[in-house]
C-alpha positions in Angstrom: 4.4 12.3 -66.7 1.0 10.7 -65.9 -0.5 12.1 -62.4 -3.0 10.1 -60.8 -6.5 11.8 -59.1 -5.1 12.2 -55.7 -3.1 15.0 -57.7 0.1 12.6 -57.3 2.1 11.1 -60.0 2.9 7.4 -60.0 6.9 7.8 -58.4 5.1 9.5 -55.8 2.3 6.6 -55.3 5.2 4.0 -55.3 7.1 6.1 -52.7 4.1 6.1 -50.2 3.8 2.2 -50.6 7.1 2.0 -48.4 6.7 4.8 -46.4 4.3 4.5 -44.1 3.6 6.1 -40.3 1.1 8.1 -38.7 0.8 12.3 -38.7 2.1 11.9 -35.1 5.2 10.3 -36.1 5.6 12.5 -39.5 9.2 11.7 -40.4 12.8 14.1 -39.9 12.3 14.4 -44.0 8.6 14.8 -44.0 9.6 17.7 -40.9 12.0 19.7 -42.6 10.1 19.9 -46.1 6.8 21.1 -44.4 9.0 23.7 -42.5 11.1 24.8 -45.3 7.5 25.6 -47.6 6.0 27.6 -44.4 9.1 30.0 -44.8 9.2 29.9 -48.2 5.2 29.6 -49.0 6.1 26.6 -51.6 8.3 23.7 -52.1 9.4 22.0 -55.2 7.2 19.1 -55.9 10.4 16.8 -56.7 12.1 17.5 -53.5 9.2 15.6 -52.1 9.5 12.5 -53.5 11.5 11.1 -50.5 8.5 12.3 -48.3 5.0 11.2 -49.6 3.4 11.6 -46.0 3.1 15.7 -46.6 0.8 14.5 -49.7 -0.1 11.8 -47.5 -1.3 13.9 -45.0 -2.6 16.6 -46.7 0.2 19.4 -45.7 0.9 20.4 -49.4 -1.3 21.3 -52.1 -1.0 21.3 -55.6 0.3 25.3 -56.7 -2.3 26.6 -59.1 -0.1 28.6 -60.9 2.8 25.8 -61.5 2.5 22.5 -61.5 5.7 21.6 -60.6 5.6 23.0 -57.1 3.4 22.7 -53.8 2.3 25.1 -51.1 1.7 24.2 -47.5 -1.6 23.8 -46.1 -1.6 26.2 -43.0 -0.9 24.3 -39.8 -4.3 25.4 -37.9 -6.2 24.3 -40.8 -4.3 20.9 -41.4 -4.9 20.6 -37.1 -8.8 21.1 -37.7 -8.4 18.6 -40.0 -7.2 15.8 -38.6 -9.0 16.8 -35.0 -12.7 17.2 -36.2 -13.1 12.7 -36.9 -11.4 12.4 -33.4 -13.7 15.1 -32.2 -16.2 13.6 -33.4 -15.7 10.0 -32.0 -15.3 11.5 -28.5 -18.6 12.8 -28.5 -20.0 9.5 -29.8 -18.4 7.9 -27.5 -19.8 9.9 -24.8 -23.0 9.9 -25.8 -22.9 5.5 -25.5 -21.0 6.1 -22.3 -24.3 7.8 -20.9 -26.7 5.7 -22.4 -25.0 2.9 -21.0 -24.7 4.7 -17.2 -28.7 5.2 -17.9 -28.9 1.6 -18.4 -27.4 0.2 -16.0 -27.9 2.8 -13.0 -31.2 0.8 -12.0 -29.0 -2.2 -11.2 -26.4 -0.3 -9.2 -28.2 0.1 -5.6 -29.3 -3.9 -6.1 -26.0 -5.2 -6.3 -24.5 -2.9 -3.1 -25.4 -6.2 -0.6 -23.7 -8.6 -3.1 -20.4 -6.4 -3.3 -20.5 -6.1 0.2 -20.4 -9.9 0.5 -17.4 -10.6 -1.8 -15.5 -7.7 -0.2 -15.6 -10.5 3.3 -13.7 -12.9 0.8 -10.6 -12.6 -0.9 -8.8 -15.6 -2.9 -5.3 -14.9 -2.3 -3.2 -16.9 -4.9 1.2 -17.1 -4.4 3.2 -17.7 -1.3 4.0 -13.6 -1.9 0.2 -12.3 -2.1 -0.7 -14.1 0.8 2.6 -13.4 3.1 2.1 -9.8 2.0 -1.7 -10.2 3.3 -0.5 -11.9 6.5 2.0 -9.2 7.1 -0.8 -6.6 6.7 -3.2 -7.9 9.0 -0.3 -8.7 11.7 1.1 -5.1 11.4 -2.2 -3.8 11.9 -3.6 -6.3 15.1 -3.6 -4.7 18.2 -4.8 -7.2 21.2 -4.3 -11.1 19.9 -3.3 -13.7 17.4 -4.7 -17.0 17.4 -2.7 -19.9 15.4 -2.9 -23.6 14.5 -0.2 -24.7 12.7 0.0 -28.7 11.6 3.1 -30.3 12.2 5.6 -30.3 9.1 9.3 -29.6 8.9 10.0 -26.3 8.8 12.8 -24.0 7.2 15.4 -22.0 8.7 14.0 -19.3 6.2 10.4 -20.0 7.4 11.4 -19.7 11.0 13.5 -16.5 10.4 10.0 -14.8 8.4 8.0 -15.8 11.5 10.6 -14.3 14.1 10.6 -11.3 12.1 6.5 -11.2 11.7 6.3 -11.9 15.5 8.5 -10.0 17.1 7.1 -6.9 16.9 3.8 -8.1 17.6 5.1 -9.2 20.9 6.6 -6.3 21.4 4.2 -4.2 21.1 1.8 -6.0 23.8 -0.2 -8.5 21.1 -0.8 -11.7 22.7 0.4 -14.9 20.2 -1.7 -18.5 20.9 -0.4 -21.1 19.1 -2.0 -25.0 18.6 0.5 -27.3 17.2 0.4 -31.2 17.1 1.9 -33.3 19.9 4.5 -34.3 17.1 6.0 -30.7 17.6 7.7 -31.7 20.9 10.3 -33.3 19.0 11.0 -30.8 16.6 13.9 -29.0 16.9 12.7 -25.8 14.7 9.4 -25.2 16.8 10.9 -25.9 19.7 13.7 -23.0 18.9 11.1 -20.9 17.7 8.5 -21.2 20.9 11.9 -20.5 22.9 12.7 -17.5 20.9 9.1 -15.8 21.7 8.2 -17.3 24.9 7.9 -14.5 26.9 4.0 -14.1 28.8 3.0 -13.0 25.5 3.6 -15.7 23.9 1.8 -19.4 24.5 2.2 -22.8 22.7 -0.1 -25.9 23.6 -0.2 -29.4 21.3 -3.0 -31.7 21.2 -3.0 -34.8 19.2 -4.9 -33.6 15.7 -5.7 -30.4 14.2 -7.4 -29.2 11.4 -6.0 -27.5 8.5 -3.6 -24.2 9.5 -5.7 -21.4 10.1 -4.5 -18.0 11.7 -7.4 -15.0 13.3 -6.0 -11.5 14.3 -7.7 -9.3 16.2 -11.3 -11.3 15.8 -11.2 -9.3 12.3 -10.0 -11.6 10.1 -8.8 -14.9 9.3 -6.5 -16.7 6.9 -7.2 -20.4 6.1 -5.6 -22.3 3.3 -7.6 -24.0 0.3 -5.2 -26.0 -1.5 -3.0 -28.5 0.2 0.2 -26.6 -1.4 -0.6 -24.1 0.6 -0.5 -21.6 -2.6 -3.8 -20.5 -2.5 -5.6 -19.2 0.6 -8.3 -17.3 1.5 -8.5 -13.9 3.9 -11.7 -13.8 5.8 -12.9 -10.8 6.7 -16.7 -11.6 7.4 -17.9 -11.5 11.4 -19.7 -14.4 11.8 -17.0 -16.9 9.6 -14.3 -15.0 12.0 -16.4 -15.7 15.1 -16.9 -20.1 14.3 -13.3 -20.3 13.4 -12.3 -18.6 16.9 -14.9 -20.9 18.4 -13.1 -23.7 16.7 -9.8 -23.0 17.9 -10.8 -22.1 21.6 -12.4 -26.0 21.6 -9.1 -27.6 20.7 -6.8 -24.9 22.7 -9.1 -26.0 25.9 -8.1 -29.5 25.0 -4.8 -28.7 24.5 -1.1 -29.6 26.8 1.0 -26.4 27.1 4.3 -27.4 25.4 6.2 -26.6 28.4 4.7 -29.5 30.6 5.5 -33.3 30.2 4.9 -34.6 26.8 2.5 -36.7 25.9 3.9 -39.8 24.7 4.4 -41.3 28.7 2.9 -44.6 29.0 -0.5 -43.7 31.1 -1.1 -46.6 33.8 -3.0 -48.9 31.0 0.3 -49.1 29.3 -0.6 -47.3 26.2 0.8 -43.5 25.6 -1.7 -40.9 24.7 0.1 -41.1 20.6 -1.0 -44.6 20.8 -4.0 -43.9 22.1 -5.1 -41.5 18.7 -3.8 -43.9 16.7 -5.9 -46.3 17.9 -9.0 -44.3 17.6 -7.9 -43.7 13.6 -7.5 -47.5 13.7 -11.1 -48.5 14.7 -12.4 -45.7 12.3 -11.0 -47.6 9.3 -7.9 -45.4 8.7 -4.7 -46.3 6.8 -1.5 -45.5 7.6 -0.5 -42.5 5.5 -4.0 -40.8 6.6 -3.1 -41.4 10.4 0.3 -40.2 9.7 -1.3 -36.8 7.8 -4.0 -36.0 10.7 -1.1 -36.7 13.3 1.6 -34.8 12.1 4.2 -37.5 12.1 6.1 -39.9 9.4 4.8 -42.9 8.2 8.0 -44.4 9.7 6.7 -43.1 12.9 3.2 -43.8 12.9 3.8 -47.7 12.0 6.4 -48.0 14.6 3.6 -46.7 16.9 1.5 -49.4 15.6 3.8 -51.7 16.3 4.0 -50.8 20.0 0.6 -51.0 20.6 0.0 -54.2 18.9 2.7 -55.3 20.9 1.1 -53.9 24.0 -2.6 -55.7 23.4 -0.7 -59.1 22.3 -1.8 -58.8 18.4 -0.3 -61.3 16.1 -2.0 -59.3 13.1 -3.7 -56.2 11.9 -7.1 -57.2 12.0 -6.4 -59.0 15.1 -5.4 -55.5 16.7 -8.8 -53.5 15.6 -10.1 -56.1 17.0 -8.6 -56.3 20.5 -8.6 -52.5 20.4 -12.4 -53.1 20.6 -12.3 -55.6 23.2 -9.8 -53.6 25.2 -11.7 -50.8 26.2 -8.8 -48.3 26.1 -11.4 -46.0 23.8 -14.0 -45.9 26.4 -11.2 -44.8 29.3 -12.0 -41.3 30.1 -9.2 -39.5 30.3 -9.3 -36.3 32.3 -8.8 -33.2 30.2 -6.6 -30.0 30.8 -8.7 -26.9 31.9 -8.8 -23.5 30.6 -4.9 -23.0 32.1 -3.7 -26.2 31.0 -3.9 -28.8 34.5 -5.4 -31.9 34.1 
C-alpha cells in the first residue's frame, strides 16, 4: 500500500476529496472515531477511511509502534492548535485597529460641526419611513401643528390615518392649523374631515394657491416633500429652516378665508369670482392650463370651464383676445381687501 507524506495512503487522499467541512462542523463519523480512540488511546487506521477530517484536522497520529493504527492527539493540544493562527490574527488585527484610531483621531473634533449639520436633515425615503417619522414628531408635540396641504382627492384610508394621528393631539390640548386650497370647499373628504376635528382646537382656512405640502410641529421640526410622488421627503430639524417655513405659512394663513365662512367662488361686484380672479393672474403670467390647474388645486375640466366664464364675462371671442382684455380690464389692479389675523375682511 503506497502512503503518501502527509502519512496517508491514497484511499484515504481520495476520501478527503469528497469530504470536506470545517473543525467546527467535524462530522457524526468524524465525532464518534475521535471519541472512541480517547477511551481506547488508539483507533484502527481502516475504520477511518469513512472520516479523513480526524487526519484532516490533525486529531490522530500515526502509532509508532504499528502502522496500521492511530492515536489521538489530546484535545487541549489539538485546541492550541487550531487557536494560536486565530490568536494571532486578533492581535494583528488590533494592532491596525489602533493604528488606524491614531490616524484618524486628529480628524474627529473637525468633523463634530459637519455631523451636527447633517443630524438637522434627514432624507426620509417610503410612504412607511416617513408616516412612521410623522407619527413620531406628532406623538411627541406638545403646543401646535401647523399644515398646508394642496388640494388632491383623498382616500377613505388616508382620512381614517389622519383621524387617528389627530385625534389625540386634539385631545391632548395641541392646537391643529391647517391651509388648504379654495378647491377644498367642494370636497366631500376634507370637508368630513375638518368636521370630524373642528372643535377650538382645531382651524381650517383656504386661500387660492399654496405651495408644496409642508407640516411644522412644535416650531421643532418640519416635514416637506421633495419628490412630486410624495415618496421621499425630508424631516427638518434645523432652527432657522423651521423658523422661514413657519414664517411662510403664517403669510399665507393671514391671507387665508376660514372654511367655515362663505366661499370664495361668489361673483364680487366686478362680476368676476375670486377663482376667476387667480386664474386670471396665471393667465397674464403666461400659464397653461394643466399648470393653473396644478397651482389651484382643481381639474383641468374645472379650470377651463373657469376660463370659459371669465372670457365670457370680459366679452372674449379668443384666447389671446382674453389676456388681452384681462390687461385692459383692470380686474388685477382691484385691491381687494384681505382677511385679518382672525379671518374678517
Amino acid at each position: 500500500m503506497f502512503r503518501t507524506l502527509g502519512g496517508g495512503d491514497l484511499a484515504t487522499n481520495r476520501a478527503e476529496a469528497t469530504h470536506p467541512h470545517s473543525v467546527t462542523d467535524l462530522c457524526e463519523e468524524g465525532r464518534r472515531l475521535y471519541a472512541v480512540a480517547l477511551r481506547t488511546g488508539r483507533v484502527a487506521r481502516a475504520d477511518v477511511v469513512d472520516a479523513p477530517c480526524l487526519m484532516e484536522f490533525a486529531l490522530l497520529h500515526p502509532d509508532p509502534d504499528d502502522a496500521d493504527w492511530l492515536r489521538p492527539v489530546p484535545p487541549a493540544i489539538a485546541l492550541a492548535h487550531r487557536l494560536n493562527p486565530i490568536e494571532r490574527e486578533i492581535t494583528e488585527r488590533r494592532r491596525l485597529s489602533i493604528e488606524l484610531a491614531d490616524v484618524f483621531e486628529p480628524f474627529m473634533s473637525l468633523s463634530t460641526q459637519v455631523m451636527a449639520t447633517s443630524d438637522a436633515l434627514t432624507i426620509l425615503e417610503g410612504g412607511d419611513r416617513i408616516n412612521a417619522a410623522l407619527n413620531l414628531a406628532t406623538g411627541q408635540c406638545q403646543s401646535e401643528v401647523l399644515t398646508i396641504q394642496p388640494s388632491d382627492r383623498i382616500s377613505e384610508a388616508s382620512v381614517l390615518r389622519g383621524l387617528e394621528r389627530d385625534r389625540p393631539l386634539i385631545e391632548r390640548g395641541v392646537r391643529i392649523r391647517t391651509l388648504y386650497q379654495h378647491t377644498a370647499r367642494y370636497s366631500p373628504e376634507k370637508l368630513a374631515y375638518a368636521a370630524h376635528l373642528a372643535d377650538g382646537k382645531a382651524e381650517y382656512r383656504t386661500i387660492d394657491e399654496l405651495v408644496e405640502r409642508l407640516i411644522v410641529c412644535d416650531e421643532s421640526v418640519a416635514f416637506i416633500p421633495i419628490r412630486e410622488d410624495q415618496q421621499v421627503a425630508l424631516e427638518l430639524r434645523q432652527p432657522g429652516l423651521v423658523r422661514y417655513l413657519i414664517k411662510v405659512f403664517e403669510f399665507m394663513w393671514s391671507r387665508a378665508v376660514p372654511l367655515s365662512m362663505g366661499g370664495p367662488y361668489e361673483v364680487a361686484s366686478h362680476g368676476i369670482t375670486e377663482i376667476q380672479h387667480s386664474i386670471a393672474k396665471l393667465l397674464i403670467e403666461g400659464h397653461v392650463d394643466e399648470a393653473i390647474a396644478r397651482r389651484l388645486g382643481m381639474n383641468v375640466r374645472t379650470c377651463r370651464a373657469h376660463i370659459a366664464k371669465l372670457a365670457q364675462a370680459l366679452g372674449s371671442g379668443s384666447r389671446a383676445q382674453l389676456g388681452y382684455l384681462i390687461a385692459q380690464s383692470g380686474i388685477l389692479k382691484q385691491d381687494t381687501p384681505l382677511p385679518d389675523g382672525d379671518g374678517h375682511r
